[in-house]
One Martini backbone bead per residue (centre of mass of N, CA, C, O) as a GRO file, in nm:
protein
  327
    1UNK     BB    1  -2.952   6.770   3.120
    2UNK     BB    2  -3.252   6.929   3.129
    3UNK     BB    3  -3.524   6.831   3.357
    4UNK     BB    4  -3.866   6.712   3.422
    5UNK     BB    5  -3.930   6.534   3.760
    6UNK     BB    6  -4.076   6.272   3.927
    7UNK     BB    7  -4.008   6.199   4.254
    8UNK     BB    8  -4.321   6.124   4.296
    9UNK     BB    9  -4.635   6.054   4.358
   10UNK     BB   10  -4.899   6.332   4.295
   11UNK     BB   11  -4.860   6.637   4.297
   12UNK     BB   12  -4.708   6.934   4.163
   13UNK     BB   13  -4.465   6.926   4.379
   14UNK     BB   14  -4.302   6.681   4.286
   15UNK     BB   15  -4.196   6.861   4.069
   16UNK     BB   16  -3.838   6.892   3.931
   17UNK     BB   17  -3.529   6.964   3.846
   18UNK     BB   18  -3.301   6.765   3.677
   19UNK     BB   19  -3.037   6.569   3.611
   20UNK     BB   20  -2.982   6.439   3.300
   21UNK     BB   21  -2.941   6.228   3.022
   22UNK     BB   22  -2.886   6.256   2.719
   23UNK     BB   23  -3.000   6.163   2.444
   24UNK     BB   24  -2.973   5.927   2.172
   25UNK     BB   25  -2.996   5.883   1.853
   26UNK     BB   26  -3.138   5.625   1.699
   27UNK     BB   27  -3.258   5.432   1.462
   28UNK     BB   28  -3.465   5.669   1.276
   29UNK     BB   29  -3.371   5.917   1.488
   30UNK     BB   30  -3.393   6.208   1.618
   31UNK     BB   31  -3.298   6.518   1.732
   32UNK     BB   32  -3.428   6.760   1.974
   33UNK     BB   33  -3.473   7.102   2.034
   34UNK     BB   34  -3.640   7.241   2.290
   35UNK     BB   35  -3.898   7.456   2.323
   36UNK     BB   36  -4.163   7.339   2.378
   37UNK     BB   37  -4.428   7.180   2.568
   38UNK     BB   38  -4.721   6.993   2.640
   39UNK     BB   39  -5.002   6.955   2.819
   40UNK     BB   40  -5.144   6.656   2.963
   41UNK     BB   41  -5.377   6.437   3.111
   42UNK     BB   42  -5.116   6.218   3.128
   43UNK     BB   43  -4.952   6.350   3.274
   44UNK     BB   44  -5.106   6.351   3.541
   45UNK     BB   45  -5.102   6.046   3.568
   46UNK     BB   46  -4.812   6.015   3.575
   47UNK     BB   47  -4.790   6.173   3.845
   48UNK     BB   48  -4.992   6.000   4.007
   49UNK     BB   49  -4.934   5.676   3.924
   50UNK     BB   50  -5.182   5.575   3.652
   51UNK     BB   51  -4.909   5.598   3.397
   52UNK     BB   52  -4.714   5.423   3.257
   53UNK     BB   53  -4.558   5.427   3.012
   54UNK     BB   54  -4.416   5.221   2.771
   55UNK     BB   55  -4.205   5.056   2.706
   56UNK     BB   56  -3.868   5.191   2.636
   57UNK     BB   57  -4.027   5.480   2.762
   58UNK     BB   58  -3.973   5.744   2.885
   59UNK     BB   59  -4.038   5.900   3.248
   60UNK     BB   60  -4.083   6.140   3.126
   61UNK     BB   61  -4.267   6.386   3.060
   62UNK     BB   62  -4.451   6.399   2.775
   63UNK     BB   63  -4.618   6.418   2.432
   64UNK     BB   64  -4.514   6.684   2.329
   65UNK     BB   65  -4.349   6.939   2.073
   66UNK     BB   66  -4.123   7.199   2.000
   67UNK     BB   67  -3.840   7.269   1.751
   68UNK     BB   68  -3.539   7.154   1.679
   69UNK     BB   69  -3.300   7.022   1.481
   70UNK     BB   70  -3.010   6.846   1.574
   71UNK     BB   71  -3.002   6.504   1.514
   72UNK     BB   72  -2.894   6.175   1.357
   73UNK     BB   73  -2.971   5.883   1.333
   74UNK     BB   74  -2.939   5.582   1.163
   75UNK     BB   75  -3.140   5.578   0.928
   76UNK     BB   76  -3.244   5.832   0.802
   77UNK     BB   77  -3.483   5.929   0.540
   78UNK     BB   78  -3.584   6.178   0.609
   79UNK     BB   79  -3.624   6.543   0.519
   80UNK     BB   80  -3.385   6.677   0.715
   81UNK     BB   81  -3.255   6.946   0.901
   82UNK     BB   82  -3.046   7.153   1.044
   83UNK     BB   83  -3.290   7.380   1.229
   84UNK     BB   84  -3.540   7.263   1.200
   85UNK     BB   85  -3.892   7.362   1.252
   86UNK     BB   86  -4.087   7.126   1.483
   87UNK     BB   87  -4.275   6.855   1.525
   88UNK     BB   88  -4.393   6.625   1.798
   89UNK     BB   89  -4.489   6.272   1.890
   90UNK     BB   90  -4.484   6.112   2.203
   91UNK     BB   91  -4.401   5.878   2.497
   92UNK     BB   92  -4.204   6.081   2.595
   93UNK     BB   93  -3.945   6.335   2.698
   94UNK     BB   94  -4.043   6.642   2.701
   95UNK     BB   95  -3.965   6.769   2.985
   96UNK     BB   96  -3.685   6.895   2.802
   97UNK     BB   97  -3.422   6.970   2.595
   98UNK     BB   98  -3.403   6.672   2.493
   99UNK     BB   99  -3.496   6.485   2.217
  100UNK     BB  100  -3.588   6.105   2.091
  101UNK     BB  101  -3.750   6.063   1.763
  102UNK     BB  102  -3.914   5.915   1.526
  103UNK     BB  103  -3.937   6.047   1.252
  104UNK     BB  104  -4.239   5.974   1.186
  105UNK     BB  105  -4.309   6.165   1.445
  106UNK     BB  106  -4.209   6.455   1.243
  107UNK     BB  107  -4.283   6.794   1.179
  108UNK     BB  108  -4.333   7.044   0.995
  109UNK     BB  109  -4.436   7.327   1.043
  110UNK     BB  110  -4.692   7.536   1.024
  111UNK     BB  111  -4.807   7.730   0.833
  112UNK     BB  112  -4.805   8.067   1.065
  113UNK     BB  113  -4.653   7.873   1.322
  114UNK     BB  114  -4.520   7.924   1.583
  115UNK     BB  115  -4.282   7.744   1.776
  116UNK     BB  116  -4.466   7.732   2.014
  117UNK     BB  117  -4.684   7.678   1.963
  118UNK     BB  118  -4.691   7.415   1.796
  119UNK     BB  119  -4.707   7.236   2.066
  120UNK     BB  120  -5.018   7.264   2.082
  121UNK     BB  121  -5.053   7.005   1.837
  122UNK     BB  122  -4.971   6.682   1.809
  123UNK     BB  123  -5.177   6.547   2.031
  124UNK     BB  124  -5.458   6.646   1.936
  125UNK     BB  125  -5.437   6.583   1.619
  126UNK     BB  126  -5.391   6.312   1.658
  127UNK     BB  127  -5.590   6.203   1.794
  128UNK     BB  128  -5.841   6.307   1.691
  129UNK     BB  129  -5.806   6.204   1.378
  130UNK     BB  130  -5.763   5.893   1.433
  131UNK     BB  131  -6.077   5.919   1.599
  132UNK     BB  132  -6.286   6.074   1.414
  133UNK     BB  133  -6.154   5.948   1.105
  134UNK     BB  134  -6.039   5.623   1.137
  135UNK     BB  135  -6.230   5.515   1.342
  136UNK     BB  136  -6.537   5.658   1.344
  137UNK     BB  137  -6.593   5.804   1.007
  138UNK     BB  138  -6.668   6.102   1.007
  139UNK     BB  139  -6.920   6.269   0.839
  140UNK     BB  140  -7.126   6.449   0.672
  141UNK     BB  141  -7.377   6.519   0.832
  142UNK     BB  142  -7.298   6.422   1.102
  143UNK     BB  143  -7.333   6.371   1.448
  144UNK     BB  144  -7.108   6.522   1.729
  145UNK     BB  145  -6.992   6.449   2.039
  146UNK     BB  146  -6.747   6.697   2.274
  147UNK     BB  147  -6.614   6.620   2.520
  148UNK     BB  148  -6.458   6.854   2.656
  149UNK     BB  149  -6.452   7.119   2.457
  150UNK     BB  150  -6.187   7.320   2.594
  151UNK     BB  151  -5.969   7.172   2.525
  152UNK     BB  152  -5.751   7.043   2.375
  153UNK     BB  153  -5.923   6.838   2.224
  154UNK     BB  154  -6.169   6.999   2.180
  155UNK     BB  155  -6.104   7.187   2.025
  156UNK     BB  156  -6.010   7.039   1.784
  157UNK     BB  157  -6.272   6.864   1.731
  158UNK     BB  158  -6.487   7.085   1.648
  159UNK     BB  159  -6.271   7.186   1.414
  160UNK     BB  160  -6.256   6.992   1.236
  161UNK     BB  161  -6.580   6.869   1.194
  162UNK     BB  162  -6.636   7.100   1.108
  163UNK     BB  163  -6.451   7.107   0.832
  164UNK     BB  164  -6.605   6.826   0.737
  165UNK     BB  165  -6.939   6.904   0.792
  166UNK     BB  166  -7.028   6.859   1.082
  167UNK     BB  167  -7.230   6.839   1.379
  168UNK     BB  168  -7.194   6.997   1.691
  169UNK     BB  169  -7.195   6.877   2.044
  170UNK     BB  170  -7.083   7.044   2.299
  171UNK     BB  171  -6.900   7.029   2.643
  172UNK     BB  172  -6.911   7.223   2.949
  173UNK     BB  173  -6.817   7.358   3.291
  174UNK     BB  174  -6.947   7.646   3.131
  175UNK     BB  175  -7.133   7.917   3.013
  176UNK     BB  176  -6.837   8.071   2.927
  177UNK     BB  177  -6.767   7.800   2.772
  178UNK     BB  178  -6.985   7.752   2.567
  179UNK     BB  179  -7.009   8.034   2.452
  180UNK     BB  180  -6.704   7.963   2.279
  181UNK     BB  181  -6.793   7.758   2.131
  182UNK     BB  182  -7.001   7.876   1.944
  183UNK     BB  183  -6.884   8.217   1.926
  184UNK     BB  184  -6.598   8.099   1.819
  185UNK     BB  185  -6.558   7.743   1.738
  186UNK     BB  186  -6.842   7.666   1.591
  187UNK     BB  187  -7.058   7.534   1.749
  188UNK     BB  188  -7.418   7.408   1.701
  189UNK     BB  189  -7.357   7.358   2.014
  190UNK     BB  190  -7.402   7.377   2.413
  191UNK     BB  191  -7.303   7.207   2.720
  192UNK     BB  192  -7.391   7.245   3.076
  193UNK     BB  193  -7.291   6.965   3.249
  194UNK     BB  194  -7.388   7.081   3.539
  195UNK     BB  195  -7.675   7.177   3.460
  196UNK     BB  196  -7.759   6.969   3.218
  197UNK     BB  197  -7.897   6.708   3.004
  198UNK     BB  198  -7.714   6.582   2.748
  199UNK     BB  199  -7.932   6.365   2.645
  200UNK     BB  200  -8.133   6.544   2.588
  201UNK     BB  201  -8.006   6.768   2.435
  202UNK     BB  202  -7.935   6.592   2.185
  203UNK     BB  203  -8.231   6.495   2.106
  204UNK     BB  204  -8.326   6.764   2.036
  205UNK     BB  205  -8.057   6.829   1.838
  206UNK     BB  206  -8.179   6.559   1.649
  207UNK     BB  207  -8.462   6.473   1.651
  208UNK     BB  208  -8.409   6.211   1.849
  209UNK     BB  209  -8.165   6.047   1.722
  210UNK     BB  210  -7.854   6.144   1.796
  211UNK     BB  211  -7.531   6.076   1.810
  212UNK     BB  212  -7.313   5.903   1.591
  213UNK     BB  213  -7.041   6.063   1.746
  214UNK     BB  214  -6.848   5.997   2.033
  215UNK     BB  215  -6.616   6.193   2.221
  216UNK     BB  216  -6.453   6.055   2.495
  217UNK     BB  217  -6.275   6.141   2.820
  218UNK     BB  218  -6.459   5.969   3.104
  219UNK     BB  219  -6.571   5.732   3.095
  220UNK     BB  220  -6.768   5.542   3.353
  221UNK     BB  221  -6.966   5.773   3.401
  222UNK     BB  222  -7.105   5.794   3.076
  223UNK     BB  223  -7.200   5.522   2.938
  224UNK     BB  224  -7.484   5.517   2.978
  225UNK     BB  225  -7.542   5.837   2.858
  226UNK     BB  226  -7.387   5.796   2.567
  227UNK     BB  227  -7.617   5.532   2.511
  228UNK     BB  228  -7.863   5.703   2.480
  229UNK     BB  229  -7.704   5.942   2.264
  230UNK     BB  230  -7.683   5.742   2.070
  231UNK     BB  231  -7.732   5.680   1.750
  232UNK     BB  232  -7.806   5.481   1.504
  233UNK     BB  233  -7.473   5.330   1.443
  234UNK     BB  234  -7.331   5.432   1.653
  235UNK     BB  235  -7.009   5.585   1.789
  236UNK     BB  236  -6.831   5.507   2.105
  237UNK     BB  237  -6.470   5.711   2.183
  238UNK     BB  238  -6.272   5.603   2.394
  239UNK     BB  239  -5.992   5.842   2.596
  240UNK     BB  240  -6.082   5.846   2.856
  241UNK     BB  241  -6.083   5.807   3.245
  242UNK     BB  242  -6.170   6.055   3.465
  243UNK     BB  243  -6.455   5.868   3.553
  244UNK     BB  244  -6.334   5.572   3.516
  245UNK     BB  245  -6.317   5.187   3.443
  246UNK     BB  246  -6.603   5.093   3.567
  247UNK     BB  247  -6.887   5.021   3.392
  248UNK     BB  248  -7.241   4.905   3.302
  249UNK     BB  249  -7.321   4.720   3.023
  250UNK     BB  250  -7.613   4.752   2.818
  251UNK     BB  251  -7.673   4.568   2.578
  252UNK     BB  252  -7.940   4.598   2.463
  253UNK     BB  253  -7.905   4.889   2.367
  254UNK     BB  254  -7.627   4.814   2.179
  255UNK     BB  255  -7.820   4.625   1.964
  256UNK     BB  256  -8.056   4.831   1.907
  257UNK     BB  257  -7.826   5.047   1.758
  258UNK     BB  258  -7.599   4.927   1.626
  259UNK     BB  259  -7.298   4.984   1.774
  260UNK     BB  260  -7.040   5.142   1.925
  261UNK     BB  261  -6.754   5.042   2.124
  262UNK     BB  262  -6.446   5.245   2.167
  263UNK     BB  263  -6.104   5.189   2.221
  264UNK     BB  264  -5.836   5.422   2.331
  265UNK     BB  265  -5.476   5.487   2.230
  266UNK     BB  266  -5.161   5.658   2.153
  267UNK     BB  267  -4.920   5.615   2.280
  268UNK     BB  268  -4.914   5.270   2.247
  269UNK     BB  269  -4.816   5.283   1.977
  270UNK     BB  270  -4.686   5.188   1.698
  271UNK     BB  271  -4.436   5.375   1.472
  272UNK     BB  272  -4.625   5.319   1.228
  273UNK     BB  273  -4.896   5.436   1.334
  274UNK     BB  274  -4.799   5.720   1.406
  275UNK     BB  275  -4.702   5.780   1.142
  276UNK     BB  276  -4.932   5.795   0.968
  277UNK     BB  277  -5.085   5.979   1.181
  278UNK     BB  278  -4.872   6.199   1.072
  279UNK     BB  279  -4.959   6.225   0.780
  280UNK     BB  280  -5.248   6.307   0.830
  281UNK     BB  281  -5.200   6.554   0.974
  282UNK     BB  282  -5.031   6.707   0.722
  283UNK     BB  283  -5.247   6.685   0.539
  284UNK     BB  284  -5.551   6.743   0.699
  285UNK     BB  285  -5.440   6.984   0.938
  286UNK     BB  286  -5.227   7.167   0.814
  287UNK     BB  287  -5.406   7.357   0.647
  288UNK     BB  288  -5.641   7.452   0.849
  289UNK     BB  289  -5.396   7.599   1.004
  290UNK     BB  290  -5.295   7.773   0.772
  291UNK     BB  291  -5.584   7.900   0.708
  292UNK     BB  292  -5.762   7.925   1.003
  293UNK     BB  293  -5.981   7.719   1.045
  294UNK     BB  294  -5.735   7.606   1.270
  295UNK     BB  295  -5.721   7.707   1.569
  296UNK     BB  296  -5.497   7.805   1.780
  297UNK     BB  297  -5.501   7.744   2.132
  298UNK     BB  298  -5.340   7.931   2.437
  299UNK     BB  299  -5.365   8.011   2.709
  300UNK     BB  300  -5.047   7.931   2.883
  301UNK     BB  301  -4.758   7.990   2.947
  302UNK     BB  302  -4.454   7.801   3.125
  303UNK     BB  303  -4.206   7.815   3.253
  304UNK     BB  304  -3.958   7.522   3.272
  305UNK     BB  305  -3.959   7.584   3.617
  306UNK     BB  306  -4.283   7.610   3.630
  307UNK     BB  307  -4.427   7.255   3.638
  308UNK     BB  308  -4.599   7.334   3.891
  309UNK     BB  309  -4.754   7.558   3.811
  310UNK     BB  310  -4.864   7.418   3.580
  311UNK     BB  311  -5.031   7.190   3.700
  312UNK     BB  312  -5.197   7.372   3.877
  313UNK     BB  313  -5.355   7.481   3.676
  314UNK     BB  314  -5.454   7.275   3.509
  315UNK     BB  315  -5.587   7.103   3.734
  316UNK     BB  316  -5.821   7.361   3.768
  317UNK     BB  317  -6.010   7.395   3.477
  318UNK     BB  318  -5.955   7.700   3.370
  319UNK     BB  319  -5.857   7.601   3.088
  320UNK     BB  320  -5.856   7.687   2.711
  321UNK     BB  321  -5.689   7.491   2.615
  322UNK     BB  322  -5.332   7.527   2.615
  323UNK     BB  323  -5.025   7.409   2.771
  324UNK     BB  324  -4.714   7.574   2.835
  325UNK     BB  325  -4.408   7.500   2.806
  326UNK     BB  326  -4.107   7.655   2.787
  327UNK     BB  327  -3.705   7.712   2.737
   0.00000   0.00000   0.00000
């Protein structure tokens, strides 16, 4: 089959289609036919050599899929039949025409989402939903902080949150991506990260008190400023780390506001919790989507031979929601 892979570490032109041998799916593993693809910030990662796989899982990049199913690895007890259209969670493996994976990581499409677009669904559903209410238990009228509100992770993030009854206060890296998220997203707040002063801005917008639950994807660039951020009892949970691995944490102020810092990964979870997390996505995200309270946003989508163009985009940092590959 046809995959594009990362020839070296590097920048997007590292990336180019080449024949690799088609997956066979193993025991309790669905195989699909891939329709779209998206891409994620961990792809970058291992794209530029600083995130490899988890043991086990394909070097191919890809966390998320969209297509249809193909055939069926021995002891599938999930109802699905050949030809259905779904969508997959992946460690790996997606960007290809055909992925096996864990029947319980693939969900059938929400009413309503062609099959492209649906692409744009599993990595971010699954991240949110398991980060913002399984790990910091997201109440209504809490207030949460949405770093990088405009991505794909915070677009889902935002519209979520609304949706649960939460207070919204999201960042991005421009006014017209602001004023997006109030006017578009119902954030009840954005902050122009580059130019105003979030933790300022966060104290303002809640009298005071701080937001509840900060769901970061900056990582130690912003810890200090998160721990500012957050209110008694605050939950801060890192998911990504842009802005670095290492920084200094002052544990008086997390004593003193009865904190929590919270550090996850969905990708290297064994097969049985993506599975959980897959079915709290079927119950509580896939109605959201089919009635239109939580939008599917796909910035651009790009053919599957042009992996490098699309990641130069991606790159580039102006797009909103995701991108996607097509096949």
């Amino acid at each position: 089959m046809k995959a594009i892979v990362a020839r070296a570490a590097g920048g997007p032109e590292v990336l180019a289609v080449a024949d690799v041998p088609a997956p066979v799916p193993g025991p309790g593993e669905v195989l699909i036919d891939v329709v779209a693809a998206g891409i994620n910030r961990a792809d970058v990662q291992q794209r530029r050599g600083h995130y490899p796989p988890p043991a086990g899982a394909s070097d191919i990049l890809g966390l998320e899929v969209s297509g249809r199913i193909a055939g069926f690895g021995p002891n599938v007890t999930r109802p699905f039949s050949i030809g259905d259209k779904v969508v997959a969670l992946l460690s790996g493996g997606g960007y290809a025409q055909q992925v096996a994976v864990p029947a319980g990581q693939v969900l059938r499409l929400p009413d309503g989402v062609d099959v492209v677009t649906a692409a744009s669904l599993p990595e971010v559903a699954a991240t949110v939903y398991s980060n913002l209410f399984m790990t910091a238990q997201l109440q209504p009228d809490e207030t949460v902080l949405v770093h990088g509100g405009t991505g794909g992770i915070g677009v889902m993030a935002v519209q979520l949150a609304k949706s649960a009854g939460a207070r919204v206060i999201a960042t991005a890296g421009s006014d017209e991506k602001a004023a997006m998220l109030t006017g578009y997203l119902g954030a009840d707040a954005a902050i122009n990260y580059r130019t105003q002063d979030f933790v300022e801005l966060v104290r303002e917008h809640t009298d005071g008190r701080g937001a509840n639950v900060i769901l970061d994807v900056v990582g130690a660039r912003y810890l200090a400023q998160n721990l500012s951020a957050l209110a008694l009892y605050g939950r801060l949970v890192v998911i990504g780390l842009q802005g670095g691995t290492t920084a200094e944490l002052d544990l008086g102020v997390l004593l003193a506001k009865r904190a929590a810092v919270i550090g996850t990964t969905l990708r290297g979870r064994p097969v049985e919790e993506k599975s959980t997390i897959m079915e709290g996505v079927r119950s509580n995200v896939w109605p959201l989507v089919a009635s239109g309270a939580v939008k599917t946003i796909v910035d651009k989508t790009f053919p599957f031979a042009q992996a490098a163009a699309a990641h130069e985009y991606f790159d580039s940092g102006s797009h909103v929601g995701k991108v996607l590959l097509t096949l």
